[in-house]
N, C-alpha and C positions, 0 to 999 in steps of 0.2 A: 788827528792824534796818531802819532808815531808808534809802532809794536816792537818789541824786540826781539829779534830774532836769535833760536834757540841755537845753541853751540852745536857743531857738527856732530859730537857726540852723542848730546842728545836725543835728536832726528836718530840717528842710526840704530841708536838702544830699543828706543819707543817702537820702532819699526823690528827689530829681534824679538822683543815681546810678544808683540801684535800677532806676528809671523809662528812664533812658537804657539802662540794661545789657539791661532786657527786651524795649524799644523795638527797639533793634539786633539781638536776636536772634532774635525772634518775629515782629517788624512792630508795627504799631497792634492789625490786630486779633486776634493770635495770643500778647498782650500781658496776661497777668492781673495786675488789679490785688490779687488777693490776694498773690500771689507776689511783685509787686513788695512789699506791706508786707512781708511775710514776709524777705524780702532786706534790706530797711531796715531793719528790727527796732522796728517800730512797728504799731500796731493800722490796720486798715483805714480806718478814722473818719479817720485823721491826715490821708489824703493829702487826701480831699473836705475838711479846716478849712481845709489850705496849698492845694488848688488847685483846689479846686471839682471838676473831673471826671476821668476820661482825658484829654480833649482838652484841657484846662486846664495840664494835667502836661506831656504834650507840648509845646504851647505854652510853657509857661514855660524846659522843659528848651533847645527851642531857642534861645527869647530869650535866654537866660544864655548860650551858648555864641559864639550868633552878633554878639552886643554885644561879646564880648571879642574873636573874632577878624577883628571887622570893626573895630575901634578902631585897631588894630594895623594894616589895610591901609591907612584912609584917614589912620593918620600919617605911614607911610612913601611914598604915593602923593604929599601935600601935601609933604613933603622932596625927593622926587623934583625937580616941578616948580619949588620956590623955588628948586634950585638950577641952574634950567636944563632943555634938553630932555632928557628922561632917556630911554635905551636902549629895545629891545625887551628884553632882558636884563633891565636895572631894574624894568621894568612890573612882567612875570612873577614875578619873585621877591616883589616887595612884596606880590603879590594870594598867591601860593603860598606864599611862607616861613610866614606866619603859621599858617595851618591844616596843615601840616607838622608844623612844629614842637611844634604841640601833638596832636596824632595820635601822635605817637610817643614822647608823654612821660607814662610809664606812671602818675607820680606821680600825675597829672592825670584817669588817667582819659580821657587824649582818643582813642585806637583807637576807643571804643566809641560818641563820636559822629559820629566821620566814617563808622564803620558806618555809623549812623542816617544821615545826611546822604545816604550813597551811596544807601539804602533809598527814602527823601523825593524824593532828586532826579529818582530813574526812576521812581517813581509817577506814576500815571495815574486815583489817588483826588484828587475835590476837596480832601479836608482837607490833603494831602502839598502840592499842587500853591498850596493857599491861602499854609499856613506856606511854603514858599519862598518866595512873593513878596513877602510881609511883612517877610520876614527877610535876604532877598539882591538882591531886583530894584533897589534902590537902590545900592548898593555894585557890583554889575554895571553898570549906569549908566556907574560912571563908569568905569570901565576900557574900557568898550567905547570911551568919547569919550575916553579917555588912547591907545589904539591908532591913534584914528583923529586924533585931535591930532600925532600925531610921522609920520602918515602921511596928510597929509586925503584921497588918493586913492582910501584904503582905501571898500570902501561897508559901509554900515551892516550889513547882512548876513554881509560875510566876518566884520569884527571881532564880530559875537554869537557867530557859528559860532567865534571867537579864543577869545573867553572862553570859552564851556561845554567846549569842547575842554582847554580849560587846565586848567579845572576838572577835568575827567574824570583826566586827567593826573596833577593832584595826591592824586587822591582814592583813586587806582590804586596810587599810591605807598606810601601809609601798608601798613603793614604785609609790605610787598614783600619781607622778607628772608626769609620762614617759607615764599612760594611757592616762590621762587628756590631756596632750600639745598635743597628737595625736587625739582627739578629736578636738579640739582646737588650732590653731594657736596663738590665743591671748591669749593662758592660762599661769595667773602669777604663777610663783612658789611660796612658800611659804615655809619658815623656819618650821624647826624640832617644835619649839615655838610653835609657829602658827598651825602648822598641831595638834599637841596634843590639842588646844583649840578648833580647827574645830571639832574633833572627839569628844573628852569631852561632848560638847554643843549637838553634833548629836547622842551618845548614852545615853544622858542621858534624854533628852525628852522622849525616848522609855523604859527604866527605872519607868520613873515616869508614863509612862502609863503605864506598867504593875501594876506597885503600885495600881492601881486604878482597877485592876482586879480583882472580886473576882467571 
């Protein structure tokens, strides 16, 4: 009986999954690349033809994620300003909604990179510390100069201290309803919507205090 063999695409997704799912929950180096094949349902050989090594996999898994949700900040950041000076409000949500909203859309997959992301960002290994920079120190950029653009008073310092904060903020967020109900018996859930407006509101009062730091 003949099988049909999966489209290259395929293979290589199932193997980004896999990779992300083990990444987030192991680390890098708590990370088997057997088990991730095993999880993809491909032979180990596959992942070294699509990504050459571990750190190849890594690397790619974030470049895939971090090109989509950084596409999505710097259109709503250029919208922002074509139409004028936009909000502390505005900011935050254009750099936050994005990675939100895919963080908690299961279809996607996204919880399990902003795992990873959360993992990456408080590493204190070169390889963590490299892919961030590769992948966000440009999109950081410009938010830090969108904060200090609608407030030039701000110095460079509070507004980095804006951003990684905000960061944290949103990063804290994902997944927030599974700590919260265990806290809590009576705790309501709350829509993707909703959750993006709670955060918005709660990093952006911390925002506009630092604005006021000199």
């Amino acid at each position: 009986m003949l099988t049909q063999a999966r489209p290259d695409n395929d293979v290589s997704t199932a193997i980004l999954y896999a990779g992300e799912r083990a990444f987030a929950e192991y680390g890098y180096n708590g990370a088997s690349m057997r088990a991730i094949a095993r999880d993809a349902g491909v032979n180990q050989a596959m992942i070294a033809y699509y990504y050459g090594s571990k750190e190849g996999l890594l690397q790619a898994i974030m470049l895939r994620r971090s090109t989509f949700v950084n596409s999505q900040r710097e259109q709503r950041l250029g919208k922002l300003f074509s139409e004028g000076q936009p909000t502390v409000e505005q900011l935050v949500e254009a750099f936050l909604a994005p990675l939100i909203e895919l963080g908690t859309d299961a279809r996607l997959g996204g919880y399990s990179y902003v795992k990873l992301l959360a993992v990456l960002t408080h590493s204190v290994d070169d390889l963590a510390k490299r892919i961030i920079a590769e992948n966000f120190d440009g999109i950081a950029r410009r938010f830090v100069d969108a904060f200090r653009a609608i407030e030039p008073d701000m110095s460079e310092s509070d507004a980095i201290r804006a951003y990684l904060l905000s960061l944290g903020a949103g990063i804290a967020s994902v997944g927030i309803d599974g700590r919260a109900g265990r806290m809590s018996g009576n705790y309501d859930h709350i829509g993707t919507p909703e959750l993006v407006r709670s955060v918005v509101a709660f990093t952006s009062a911390g925002v506009r205090a630092l604005m006021k730091v000199h």
